[in-house]
TORNUMI-456076 format. One line per 10 residues: for each residue z, y, x of N, C-alpha, C, O. Coordinates in steps of 0.1 Angstrom, whole numbers, plus 2048, in hexadecimal, padded with zeros to 3 digits. Last residue first. Layout:
<sites>
Z/Y/X/Z/Y/X/Z/Y/X/Z/Y/X; ... $
</sites>
This chain:
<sites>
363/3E1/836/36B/3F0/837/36E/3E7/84B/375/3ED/853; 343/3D5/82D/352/3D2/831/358/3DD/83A/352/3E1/843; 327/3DA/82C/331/3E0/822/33F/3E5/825/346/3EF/823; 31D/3CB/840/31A/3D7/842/327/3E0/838/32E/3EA/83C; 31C/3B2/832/326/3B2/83D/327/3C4/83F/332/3C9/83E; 30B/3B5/81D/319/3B6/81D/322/3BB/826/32C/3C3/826; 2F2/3BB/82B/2F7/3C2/824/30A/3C6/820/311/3CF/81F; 2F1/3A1/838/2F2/3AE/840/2F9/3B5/838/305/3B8/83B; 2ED/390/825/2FB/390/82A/2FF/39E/833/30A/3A3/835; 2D5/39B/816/2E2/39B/813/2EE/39C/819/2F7/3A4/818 $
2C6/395/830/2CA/3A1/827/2D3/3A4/81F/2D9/3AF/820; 2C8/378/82E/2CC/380/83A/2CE/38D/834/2DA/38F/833; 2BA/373/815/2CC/370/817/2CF/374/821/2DB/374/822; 2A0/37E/81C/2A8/381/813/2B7/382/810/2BE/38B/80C; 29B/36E/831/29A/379/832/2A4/381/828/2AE/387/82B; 29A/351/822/2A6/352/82D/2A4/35E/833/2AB/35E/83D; 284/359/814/290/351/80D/29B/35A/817/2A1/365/815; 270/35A/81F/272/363/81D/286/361/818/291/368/81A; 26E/33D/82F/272/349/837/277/35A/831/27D/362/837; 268/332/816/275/330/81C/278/33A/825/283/33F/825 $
24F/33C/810/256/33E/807/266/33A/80B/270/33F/805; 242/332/827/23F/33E/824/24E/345/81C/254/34F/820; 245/317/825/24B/31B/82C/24A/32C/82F/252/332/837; 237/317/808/245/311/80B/24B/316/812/256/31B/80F; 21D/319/815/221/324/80C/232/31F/80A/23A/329/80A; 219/306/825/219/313/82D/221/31A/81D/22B/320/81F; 213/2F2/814/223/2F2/81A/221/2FA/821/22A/2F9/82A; 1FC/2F9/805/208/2F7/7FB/216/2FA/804/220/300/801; 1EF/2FB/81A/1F0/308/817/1FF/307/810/209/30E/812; 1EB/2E1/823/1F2/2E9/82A/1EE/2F2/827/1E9/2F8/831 $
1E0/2D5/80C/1EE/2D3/80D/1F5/2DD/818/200/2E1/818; 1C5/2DE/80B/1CA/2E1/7FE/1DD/2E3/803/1E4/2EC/7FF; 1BB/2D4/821/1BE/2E0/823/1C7/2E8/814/1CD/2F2/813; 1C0/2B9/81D/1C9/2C1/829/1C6/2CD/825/1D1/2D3/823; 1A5/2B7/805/1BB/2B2/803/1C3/2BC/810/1CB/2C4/80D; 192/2BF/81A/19C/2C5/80A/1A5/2C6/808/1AE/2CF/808; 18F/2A8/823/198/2B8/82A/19C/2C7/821/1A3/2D1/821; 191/290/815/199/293/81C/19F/2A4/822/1AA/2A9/825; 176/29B/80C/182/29D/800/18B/29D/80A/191/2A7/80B; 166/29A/823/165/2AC/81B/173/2A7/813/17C/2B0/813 $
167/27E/821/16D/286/82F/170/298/82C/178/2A0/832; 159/275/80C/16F/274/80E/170/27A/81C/17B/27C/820; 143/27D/814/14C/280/806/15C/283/809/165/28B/809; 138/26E/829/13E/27E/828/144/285/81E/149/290/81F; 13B/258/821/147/25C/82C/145/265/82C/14F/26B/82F; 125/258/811/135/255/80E/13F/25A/813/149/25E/80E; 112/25C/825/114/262/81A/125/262/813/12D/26B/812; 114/243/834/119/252/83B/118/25C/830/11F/267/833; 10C/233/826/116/232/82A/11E/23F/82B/128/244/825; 0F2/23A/81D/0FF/23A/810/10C/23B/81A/115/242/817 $
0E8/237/839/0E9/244/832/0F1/244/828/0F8/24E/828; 0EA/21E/83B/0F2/221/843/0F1/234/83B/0FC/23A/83A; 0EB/20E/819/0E5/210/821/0EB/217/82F/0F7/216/82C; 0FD/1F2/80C/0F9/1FC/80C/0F6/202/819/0FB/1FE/823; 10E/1D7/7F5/0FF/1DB/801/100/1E6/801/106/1EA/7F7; 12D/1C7/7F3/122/1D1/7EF/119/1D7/7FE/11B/1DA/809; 13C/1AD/7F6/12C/1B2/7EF/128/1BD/7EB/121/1BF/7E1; 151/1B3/800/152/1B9/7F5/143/1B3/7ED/141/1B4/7E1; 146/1B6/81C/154/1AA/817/152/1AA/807/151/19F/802; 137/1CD/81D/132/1BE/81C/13B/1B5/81B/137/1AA/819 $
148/1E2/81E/142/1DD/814/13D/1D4/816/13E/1CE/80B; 155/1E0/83C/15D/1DB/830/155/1D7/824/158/1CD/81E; 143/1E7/84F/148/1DC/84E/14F/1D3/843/150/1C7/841; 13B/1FE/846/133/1F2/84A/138/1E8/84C/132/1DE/84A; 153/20E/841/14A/209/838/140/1F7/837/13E/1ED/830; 15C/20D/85D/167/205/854/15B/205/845/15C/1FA/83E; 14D/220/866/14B/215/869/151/205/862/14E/1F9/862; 14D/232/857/141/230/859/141/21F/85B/139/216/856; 16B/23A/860/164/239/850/158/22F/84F/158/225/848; 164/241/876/169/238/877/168/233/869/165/228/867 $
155/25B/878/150/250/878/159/244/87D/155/23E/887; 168/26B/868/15C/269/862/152/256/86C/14D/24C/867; 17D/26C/87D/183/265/86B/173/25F/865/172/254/860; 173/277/890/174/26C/893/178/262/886/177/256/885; 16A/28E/887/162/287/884/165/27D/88B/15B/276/88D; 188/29A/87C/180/293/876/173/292/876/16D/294/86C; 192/2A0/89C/194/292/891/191/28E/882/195/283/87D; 180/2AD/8A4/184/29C/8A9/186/294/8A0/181/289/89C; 18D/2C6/898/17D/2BF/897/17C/2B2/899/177/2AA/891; 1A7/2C6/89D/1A6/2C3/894/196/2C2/891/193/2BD/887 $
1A0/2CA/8B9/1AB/2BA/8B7/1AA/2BB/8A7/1AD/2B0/8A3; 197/2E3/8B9/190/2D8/8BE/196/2CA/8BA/18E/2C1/8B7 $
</sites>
């Protein structure tokens, strides 16, 4: 739910920073280009998140194995010792 919120509160605050900001700029556009736009960079935004939290799930995937591994080891050693 907290991650639905929040991007349609990203979407229409987008919306609104459009309307406001392209006319500083001179540029005209309609309330549909608007929300067209804003749905662009709102699909690319969750792209990017979901692109990046796989990249640092797989990090932390790859650390947990990490520190499984050198646990085994040391077990193993310790195990050795007369």
């Amino acid at each position: 739910m907290e991650a639905l919120a929040n991007v349609i509160a990203g979407y229409i605050v987008a919306i609104i920073v459009q309307r406001l900001a392209y006319p500083l700029f001179g540029i005209e556009t309609t309330m549909a280009t608007d929300s067209l736009i804003a749905a662009i960079f709102t699909a690319a935004s969750l792209a990017r998140f979901y692109v990046l939290r796989r990249f640092f799930q797989h990090l932390a995937d790859a650390d947990k194995q990490h520190d499984l591994q050198c646990s085994e080891r040391l077990r193993q050693r310790l195990v050795r010792r007369p």
